[in-house]
Backbone atoms as SQL, in Angstrom:
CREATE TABLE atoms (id INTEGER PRIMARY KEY, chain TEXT, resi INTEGER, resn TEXT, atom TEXT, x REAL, y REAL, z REAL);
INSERT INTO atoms VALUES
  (1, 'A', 1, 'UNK', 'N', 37.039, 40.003, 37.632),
  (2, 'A', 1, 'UNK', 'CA', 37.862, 38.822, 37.726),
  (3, 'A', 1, 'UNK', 'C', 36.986, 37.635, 38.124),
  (4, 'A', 2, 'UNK', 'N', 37.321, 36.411, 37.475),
  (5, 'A', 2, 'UNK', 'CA', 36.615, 35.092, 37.982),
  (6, 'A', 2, 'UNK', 'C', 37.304, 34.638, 38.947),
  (7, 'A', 3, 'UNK', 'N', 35.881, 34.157, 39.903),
  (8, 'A', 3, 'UNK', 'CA', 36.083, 33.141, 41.177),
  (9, 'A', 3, 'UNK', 'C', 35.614, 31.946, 41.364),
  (10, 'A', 4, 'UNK', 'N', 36.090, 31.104, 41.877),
  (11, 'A', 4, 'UNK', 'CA', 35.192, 29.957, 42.219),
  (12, 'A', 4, 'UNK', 'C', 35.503, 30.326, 43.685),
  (13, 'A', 5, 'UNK', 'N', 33.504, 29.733, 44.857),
  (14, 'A', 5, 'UNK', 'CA', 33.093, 29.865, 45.339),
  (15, 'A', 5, 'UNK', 'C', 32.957, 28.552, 45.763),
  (16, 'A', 6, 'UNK', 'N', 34.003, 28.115, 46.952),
  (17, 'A', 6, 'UNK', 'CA', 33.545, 26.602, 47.201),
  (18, 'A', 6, 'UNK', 'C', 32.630, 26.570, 48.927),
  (19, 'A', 7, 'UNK', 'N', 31.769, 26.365, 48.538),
  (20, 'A', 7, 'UNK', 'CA', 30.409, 26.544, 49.982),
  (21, 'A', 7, 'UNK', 'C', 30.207, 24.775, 50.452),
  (22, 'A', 8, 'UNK', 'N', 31.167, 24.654, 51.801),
  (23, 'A', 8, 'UNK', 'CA', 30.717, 23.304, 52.192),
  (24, 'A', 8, 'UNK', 'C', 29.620, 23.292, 53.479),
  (25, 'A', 9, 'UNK', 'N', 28.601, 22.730, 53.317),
  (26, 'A', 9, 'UNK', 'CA', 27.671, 23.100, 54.505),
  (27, 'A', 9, 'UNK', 'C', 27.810, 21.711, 55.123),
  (28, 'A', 10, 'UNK', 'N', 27.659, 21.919, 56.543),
  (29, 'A', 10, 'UNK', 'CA', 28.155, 21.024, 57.378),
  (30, 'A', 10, 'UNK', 'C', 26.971, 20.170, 57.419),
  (31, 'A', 11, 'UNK', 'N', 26.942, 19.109, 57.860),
  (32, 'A', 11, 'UNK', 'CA', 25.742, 17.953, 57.859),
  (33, 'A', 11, 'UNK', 'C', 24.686, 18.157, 58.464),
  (34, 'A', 12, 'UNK', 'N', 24.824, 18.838, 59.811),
  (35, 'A', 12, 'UNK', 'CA', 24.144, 18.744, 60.721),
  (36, 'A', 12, 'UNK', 'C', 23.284, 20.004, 60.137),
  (37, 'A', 13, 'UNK', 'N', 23.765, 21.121, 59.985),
  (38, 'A', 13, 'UNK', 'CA', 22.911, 22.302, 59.735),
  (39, 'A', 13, 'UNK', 'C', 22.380, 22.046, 58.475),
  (40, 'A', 14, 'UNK', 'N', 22.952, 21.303, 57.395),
  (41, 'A', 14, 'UNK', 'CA', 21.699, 20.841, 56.147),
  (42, 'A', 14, 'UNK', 'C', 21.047, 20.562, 56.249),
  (43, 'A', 15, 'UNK', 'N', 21.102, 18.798, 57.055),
  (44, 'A', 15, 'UNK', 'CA', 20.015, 17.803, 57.210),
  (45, 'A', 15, 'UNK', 'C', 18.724, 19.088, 58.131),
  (46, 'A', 16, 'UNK', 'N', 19.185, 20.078, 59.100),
  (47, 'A', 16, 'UNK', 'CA', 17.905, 20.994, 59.758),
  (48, 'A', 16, 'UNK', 'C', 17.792, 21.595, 58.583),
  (49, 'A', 17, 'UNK', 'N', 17.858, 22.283, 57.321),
  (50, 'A', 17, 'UNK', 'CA', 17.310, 23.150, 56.415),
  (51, 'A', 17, 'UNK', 'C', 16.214, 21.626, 55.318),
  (52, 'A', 18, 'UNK', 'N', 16.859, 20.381, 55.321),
  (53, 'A', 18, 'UNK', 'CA', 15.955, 19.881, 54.962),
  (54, 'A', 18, 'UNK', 'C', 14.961, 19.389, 55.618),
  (55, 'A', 19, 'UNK', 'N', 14.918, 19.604, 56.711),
  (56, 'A', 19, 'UNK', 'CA', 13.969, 18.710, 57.874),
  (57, 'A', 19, 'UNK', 'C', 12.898, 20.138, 57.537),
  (58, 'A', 20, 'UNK', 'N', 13.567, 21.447, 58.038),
  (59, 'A', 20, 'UNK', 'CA', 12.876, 22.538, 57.648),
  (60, 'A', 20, 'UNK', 'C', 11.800, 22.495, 56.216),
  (61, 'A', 21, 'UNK', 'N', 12.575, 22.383, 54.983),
  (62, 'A', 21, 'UNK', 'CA', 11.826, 22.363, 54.005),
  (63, 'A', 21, 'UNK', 'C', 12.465, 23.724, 53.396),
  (64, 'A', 22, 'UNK', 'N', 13.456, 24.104, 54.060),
  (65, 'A', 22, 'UNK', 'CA', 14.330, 25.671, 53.442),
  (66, 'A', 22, 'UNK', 'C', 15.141, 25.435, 52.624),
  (67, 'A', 23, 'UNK', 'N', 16.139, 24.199, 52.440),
  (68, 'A', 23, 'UNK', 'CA', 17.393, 24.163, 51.549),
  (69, 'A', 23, 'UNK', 'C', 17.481, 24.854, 50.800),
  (70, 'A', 24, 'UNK', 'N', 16.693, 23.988, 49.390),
  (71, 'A', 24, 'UNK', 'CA', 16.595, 24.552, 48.112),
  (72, 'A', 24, 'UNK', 'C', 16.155, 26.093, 48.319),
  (73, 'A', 25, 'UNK', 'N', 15.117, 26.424, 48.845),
  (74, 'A', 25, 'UNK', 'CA', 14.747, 27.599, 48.457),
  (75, 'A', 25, 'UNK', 'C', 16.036, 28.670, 48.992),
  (76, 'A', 26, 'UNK', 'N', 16.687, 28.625, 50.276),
  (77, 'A', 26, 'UNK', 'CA', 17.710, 29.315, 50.672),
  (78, 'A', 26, 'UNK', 'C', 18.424, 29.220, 49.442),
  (79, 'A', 27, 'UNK', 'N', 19.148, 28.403, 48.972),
  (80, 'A', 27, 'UNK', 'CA', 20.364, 28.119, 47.898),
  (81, 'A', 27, 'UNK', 'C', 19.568, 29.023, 47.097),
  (82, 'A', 28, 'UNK', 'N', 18.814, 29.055, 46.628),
  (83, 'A', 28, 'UNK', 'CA', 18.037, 29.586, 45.235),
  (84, 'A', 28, 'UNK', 'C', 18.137, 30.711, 45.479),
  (85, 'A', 29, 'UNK', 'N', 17.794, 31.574, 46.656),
  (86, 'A', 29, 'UNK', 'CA', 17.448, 32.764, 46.945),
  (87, 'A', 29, 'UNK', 'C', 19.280, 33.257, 46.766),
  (88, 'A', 30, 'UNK', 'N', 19.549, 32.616, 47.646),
  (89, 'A', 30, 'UNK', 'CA', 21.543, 32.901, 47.608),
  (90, 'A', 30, 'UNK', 'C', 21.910, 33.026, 46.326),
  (91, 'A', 31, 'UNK', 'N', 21.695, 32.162, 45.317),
  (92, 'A', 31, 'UNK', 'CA', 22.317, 31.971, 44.280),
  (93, 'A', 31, 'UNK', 'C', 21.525, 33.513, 43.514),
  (94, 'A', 32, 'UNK', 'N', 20.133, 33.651, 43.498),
  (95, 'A', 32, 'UNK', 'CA', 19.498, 34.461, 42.558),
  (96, 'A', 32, 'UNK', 'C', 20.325, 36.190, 42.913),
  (97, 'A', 33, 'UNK', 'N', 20.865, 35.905, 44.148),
  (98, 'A', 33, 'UNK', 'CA', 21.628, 37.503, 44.456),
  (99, 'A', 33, 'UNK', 'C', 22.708, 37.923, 44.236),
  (100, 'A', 34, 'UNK', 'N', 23.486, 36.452, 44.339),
  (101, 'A', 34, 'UNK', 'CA', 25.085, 36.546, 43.715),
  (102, 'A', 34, 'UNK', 'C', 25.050, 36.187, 42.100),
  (103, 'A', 35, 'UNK', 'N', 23.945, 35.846, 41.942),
  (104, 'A', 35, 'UNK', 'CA', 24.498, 35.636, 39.795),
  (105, 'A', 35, 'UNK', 'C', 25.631, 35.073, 39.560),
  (106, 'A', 36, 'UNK', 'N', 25.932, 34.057, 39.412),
  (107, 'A', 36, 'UNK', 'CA', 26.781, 33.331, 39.481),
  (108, 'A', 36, 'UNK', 'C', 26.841, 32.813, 37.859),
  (109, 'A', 37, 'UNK', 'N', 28.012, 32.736, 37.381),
  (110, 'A', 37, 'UNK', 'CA', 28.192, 32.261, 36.208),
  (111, 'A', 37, 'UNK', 'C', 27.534, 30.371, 35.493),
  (112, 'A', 38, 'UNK', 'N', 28.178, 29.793, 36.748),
  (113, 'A', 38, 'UNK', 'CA', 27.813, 28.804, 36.518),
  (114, 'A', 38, 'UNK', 'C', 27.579, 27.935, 38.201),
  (115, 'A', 39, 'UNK', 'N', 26.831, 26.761, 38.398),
  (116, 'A', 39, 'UNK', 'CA', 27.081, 26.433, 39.832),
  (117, 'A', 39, 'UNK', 'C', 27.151, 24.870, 39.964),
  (118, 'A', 40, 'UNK', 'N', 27.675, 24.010, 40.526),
  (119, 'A', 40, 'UNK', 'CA', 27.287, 22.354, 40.445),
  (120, 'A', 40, 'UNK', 'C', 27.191, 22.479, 42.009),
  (121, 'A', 41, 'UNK', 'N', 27.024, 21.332, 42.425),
  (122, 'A', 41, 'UNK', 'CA', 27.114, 20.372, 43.602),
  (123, 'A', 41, 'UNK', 'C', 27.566, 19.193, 43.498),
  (124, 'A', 42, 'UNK', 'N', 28.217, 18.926, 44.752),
  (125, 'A', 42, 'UNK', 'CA', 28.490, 17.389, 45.192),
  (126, 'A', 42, 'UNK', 'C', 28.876, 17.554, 46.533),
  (127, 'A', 43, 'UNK', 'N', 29.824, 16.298, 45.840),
  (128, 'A', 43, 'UNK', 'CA', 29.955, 16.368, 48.141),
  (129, 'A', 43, 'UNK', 'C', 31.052, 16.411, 48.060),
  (130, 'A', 44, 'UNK', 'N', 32.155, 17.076, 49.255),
  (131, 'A', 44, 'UNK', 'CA', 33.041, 16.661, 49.918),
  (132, 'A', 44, 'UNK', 'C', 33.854, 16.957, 51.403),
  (133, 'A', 45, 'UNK', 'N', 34.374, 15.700, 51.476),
  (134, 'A', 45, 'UNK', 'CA', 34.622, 15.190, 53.343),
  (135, 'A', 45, 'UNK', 'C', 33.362, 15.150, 53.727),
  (136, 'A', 46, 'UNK', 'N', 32.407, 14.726, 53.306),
  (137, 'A', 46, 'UNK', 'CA', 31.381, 13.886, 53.870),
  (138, 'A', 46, 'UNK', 'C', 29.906, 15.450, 53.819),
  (139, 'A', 47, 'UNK', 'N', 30.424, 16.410, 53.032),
  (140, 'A', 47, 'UNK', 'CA', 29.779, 17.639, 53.290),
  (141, 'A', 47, 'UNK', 'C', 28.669, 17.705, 51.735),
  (142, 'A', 48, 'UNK', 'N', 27.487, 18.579, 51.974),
  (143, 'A', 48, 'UNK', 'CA', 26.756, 19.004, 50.643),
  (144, 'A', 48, 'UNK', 'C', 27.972, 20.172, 49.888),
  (145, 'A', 49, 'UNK', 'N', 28.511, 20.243, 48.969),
  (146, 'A', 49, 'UNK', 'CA', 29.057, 20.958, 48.610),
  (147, 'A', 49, 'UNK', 'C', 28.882, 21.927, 47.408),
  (148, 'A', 50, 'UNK', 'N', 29.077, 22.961, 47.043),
  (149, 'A', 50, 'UNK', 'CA', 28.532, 24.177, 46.072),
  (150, 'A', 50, 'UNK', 'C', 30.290, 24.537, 45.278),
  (151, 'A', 51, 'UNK', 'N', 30.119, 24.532, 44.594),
  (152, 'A', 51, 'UNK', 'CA', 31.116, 25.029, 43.354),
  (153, 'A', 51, 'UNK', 'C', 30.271, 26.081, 42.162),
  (154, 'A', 52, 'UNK', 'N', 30.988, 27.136, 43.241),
  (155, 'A', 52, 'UNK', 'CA', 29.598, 28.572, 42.465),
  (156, 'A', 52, 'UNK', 'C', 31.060, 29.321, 41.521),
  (157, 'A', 53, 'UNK', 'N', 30.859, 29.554, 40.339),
  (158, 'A', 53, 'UNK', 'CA', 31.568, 30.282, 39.330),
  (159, 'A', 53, 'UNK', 'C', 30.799, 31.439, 39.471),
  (160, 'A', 54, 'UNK', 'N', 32.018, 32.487, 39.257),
  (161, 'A', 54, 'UNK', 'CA', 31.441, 34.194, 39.206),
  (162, 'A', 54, 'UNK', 'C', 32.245, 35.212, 39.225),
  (163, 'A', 55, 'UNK', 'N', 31.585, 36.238, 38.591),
  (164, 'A', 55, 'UNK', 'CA', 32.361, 37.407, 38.405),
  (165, 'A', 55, 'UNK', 'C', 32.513, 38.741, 39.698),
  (166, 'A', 56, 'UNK', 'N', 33.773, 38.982, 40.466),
  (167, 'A', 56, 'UNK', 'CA', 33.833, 40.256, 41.657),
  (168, 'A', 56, 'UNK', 'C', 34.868, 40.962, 40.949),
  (169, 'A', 57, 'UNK', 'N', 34.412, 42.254, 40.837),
  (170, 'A', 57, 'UNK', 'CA', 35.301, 43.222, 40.556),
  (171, 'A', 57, 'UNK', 'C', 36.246, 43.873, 41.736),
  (172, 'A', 58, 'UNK', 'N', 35.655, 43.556, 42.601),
  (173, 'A', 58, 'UNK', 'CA', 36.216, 43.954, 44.061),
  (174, 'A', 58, 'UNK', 'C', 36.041, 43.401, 45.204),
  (175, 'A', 59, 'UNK', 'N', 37.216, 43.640, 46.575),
  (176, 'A', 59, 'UNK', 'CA', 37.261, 42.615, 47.502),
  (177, 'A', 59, 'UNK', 'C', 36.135, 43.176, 48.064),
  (178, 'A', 60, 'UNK', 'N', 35.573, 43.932, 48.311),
  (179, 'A', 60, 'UNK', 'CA', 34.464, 44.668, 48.931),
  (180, 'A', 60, 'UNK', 'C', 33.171, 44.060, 48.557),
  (181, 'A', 61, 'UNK', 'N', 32.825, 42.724, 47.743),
  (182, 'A', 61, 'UNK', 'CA', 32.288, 42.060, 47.400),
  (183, 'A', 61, 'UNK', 'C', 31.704, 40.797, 48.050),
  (184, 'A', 62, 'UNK', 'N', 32.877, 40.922, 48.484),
  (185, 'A', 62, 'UNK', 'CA', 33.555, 39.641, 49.528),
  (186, 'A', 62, 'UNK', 'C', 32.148, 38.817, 50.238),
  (187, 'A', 63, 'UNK', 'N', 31.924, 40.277, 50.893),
  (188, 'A', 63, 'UNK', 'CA', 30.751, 39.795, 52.435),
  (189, 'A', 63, 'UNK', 'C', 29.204, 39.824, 51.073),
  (190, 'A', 64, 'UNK', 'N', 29.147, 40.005, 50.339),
  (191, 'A', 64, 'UNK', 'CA', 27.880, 39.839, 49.790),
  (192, 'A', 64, 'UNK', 'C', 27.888, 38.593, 49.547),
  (193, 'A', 65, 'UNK', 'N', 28.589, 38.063, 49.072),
  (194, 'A', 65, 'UNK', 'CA', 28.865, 36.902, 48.425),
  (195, 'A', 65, 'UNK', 'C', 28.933, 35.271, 49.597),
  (196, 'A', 66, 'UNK', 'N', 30.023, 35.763, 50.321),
  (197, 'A', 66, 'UNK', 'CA', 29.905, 35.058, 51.443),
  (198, 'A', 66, 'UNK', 'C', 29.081, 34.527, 52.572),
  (199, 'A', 67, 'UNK', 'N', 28.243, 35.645, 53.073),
  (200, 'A', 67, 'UNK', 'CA', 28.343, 35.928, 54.421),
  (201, 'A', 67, 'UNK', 'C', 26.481, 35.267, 54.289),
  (202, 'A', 68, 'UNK', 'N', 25.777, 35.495, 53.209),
  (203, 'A', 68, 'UNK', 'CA', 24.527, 34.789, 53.413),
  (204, 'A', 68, 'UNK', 'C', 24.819, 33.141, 53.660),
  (205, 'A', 69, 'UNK', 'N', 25.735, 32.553, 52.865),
  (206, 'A', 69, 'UNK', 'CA', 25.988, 30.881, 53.205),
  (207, 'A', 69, 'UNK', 'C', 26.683, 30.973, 55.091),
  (208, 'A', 70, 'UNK', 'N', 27.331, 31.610, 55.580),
  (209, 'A', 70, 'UNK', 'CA', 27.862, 31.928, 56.706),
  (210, 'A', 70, 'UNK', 'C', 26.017, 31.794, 57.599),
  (211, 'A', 71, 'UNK', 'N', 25.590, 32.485, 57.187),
  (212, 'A', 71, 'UNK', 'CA', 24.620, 32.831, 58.246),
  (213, 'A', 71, 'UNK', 'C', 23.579, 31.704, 58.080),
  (214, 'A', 72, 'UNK', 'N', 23.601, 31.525, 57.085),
  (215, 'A', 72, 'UNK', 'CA', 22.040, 30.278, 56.802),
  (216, 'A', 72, 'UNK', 'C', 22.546, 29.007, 56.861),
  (217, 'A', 73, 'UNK', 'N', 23.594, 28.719, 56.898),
  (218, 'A', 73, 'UNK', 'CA', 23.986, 27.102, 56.745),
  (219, 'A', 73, 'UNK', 'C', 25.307, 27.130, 58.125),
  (220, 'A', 74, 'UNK', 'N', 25.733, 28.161, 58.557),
  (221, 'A', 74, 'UNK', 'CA', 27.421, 28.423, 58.860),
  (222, 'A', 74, 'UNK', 'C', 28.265, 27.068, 58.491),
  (223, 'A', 75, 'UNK', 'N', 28.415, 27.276, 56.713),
  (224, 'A', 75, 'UNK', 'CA', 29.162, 27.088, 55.653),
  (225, 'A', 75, 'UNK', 'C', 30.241, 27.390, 56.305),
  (226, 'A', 76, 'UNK', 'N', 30.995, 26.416, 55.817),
  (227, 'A', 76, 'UNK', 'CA', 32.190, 26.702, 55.341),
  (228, 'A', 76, 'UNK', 'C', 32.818, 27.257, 54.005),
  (229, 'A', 77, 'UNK', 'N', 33.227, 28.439, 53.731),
  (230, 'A', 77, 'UNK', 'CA', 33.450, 29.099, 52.529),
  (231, 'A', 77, 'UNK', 'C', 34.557, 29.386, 51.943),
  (232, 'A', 78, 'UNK', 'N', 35.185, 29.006, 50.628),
  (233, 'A', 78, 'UNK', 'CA', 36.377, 29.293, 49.964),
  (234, 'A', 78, 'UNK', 'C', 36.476, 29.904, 48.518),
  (235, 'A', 79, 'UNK', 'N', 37.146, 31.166, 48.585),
  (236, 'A', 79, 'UNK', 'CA', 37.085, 31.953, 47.466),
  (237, 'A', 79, 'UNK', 'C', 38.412, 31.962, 46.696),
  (238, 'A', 80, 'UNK', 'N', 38.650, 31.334, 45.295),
  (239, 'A', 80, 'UNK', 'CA', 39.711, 30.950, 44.805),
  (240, 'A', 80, 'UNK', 'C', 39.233, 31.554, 43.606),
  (241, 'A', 81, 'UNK', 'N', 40.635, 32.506, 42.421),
  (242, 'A', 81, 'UNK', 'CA', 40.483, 33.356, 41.287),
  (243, 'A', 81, 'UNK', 'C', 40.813, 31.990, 40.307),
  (244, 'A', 82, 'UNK', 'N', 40.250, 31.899, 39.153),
  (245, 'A', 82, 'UNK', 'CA', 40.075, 30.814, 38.451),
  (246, 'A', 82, 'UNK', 'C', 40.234, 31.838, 36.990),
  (247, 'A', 83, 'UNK', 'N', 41.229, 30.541, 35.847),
  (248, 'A', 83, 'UNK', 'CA', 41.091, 31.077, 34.649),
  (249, 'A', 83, 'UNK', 'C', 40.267, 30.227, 33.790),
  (250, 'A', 84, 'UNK', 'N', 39.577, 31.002, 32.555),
  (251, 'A', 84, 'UNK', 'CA', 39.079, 30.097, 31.784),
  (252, 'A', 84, 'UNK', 'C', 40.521, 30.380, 30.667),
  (253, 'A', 85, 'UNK', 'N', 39.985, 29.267, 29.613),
  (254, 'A', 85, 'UNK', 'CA', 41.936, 28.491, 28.810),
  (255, 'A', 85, 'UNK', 'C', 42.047, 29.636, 28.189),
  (256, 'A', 86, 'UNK', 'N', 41.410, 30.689, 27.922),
  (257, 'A', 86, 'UNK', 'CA', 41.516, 31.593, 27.305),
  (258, 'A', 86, 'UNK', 'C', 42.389, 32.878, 27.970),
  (259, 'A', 87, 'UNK', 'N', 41.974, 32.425, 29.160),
  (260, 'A', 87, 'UNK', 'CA', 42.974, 33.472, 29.894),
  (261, 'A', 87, 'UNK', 'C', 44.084, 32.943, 30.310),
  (262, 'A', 88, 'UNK', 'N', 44.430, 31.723, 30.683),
  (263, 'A', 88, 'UNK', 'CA', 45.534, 31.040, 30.742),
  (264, 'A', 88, 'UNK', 'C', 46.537, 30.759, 29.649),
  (265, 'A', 89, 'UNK', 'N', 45.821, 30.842, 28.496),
  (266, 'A', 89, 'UNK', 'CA', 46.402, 31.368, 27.352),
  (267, 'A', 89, 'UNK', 'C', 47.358, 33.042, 26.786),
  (268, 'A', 90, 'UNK', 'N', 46.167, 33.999, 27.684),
  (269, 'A', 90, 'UNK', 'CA', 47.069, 35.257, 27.502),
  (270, 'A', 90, 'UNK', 'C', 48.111, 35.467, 28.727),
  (271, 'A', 91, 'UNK', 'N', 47.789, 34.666, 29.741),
  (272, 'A', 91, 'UNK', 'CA', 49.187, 34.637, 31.022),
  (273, 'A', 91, 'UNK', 'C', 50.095, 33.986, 30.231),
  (274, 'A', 92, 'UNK', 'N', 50.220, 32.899, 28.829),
  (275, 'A', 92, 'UNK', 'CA', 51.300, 32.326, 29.202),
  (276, 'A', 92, 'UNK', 'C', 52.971, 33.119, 29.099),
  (277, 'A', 93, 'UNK', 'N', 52.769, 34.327, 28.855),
  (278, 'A', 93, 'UNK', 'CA', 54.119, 35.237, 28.310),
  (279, 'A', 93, 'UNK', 'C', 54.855, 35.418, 29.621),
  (280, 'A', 94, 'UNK', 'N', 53.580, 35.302, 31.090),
  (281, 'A', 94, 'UNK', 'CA', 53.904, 35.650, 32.111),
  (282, 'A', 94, 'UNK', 'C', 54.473, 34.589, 32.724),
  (283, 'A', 95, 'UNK', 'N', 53.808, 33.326, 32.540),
  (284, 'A', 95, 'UNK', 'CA', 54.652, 32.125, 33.102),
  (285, 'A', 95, 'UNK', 'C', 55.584, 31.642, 32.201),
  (286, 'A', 96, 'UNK', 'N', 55.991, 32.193, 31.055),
  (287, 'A', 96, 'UNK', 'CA', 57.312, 31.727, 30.483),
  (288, 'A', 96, 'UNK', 'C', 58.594, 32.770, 30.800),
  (289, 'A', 97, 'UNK', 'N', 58.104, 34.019, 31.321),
  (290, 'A', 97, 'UNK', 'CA', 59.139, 34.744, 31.935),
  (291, 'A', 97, 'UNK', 'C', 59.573, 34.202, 33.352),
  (292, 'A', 98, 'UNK', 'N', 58.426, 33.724, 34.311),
  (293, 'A', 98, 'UNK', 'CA', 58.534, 33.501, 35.333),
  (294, 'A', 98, 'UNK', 'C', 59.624, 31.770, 35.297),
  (295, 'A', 99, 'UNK', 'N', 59.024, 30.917, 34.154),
  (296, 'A', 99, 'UNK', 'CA', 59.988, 30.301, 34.390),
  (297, 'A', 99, 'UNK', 'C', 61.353, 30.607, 34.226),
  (298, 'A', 100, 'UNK', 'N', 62.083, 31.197, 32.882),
  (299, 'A', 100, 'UNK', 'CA', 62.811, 31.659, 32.691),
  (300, 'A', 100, 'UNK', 'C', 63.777, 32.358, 33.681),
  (301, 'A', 101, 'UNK', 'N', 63.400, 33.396, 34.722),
  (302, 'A', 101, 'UNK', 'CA', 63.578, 33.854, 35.530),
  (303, 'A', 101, 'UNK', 'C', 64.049, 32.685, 37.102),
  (304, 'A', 102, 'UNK', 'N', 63.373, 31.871, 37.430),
  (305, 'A', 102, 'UNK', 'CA', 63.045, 31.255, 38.507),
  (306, 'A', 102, 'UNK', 'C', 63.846, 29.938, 38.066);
């Protein structure tokens, strides 16, 4: 199943990974373990922010995925199941019952 992976790292602990000279390479190393479909950045509420696309077959996944941004940045982390139109396309039988129903 697809997820998006929203990783907000707080200011204070970035600006030390760039003072460090670690950022990038942490992110890189993070990113090269979770394989991530696709990834951007920007910012938000004033934060460096990560929008990581990817595939977990299971919740047991969870802490792999998570728990390195937890420990190297203590990120803030949000894991939300995402469709591409193609799959929102084969739900729609499900949300026309559901409206129907509701």
């Amino acid at each position: 199943m697809r997820f998006m992976l929203k990783v907000n790292i707080p200011v204070e602990d970035g600006n030390e990974a760039v003072r460090k000279g670690t950022l990038g390479k942490t992110i890189s190393e993070i990113l090269s373990d979770i394989k991530p479909e696709a990834v951007y950045f920007g910012d938000e509420d004033g934060m460096r922010t990560g929008f990581i696309f990817l595939e977990m077959n299971d919740s047991s996944e969870i802490p792999k995925i998570a728990e390195p941004w937890f420990l190297a940045f203590n990120a803030e982390v949000e894991i939300h199941p995402v469709m591409r139109p193609e799959d929102l396309e084969k739900a729609g039988p499900h949300i026309q019952n559901a409206a129907e129903k509701y």
